[in-house]
N, C-alpha and C positions, 0 to 999 in steps of 0.2 A: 568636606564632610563625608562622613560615613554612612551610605546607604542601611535600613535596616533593612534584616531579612523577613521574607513573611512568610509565615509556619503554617504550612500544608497539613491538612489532615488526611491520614491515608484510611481508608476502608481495610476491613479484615478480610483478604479470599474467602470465598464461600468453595465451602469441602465437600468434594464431589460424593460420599456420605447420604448428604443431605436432597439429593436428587434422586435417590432410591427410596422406597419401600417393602419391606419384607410384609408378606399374606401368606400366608401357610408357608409351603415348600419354595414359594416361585418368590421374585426379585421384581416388584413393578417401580417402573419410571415416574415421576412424579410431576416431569414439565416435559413438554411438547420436543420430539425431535426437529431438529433441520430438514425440511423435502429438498432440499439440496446439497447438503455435506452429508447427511445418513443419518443411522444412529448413532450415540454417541455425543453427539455434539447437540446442547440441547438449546431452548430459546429462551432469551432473557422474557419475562413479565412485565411489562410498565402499565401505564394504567391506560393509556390508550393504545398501546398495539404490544404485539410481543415482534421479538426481534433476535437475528444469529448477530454474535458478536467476532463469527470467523469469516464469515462473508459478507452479512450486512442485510440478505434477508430478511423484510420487516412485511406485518401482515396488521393492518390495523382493525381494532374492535369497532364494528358496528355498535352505534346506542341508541 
């Protein structure tokens, strides 16, 4: 018998775009940098902590 395959669903990259905001002249950041890979590398959101997903970095939300 033939195994069926099972169909993954993939997410859409999120475009680095979307972690800027233009205010007049200047270029602000939109989500939290890494305090250990720098800037540039920023932290994913979840609903209870935010997290690097280069290192692994995770800070969890006090409620």
């Amino acid at each position: 018998m033939a195994a069926k395959k099972k169909e993954v669903k993939k997410e859409a990259p999120s475009a680095k775009k979307d972690n800027y905001q233009i205010k007049g002249n200047k270029l602000e950041r939109t989500r939290r940098s890494c305090p250990k890979c720098g800037p540039g590398v920023f932290m994913a959101e979840h609903k209870d902590r935010t997290s690097c997903g280069k290192c692994g970095y995770t800070e969890f939300k006090r409620k």
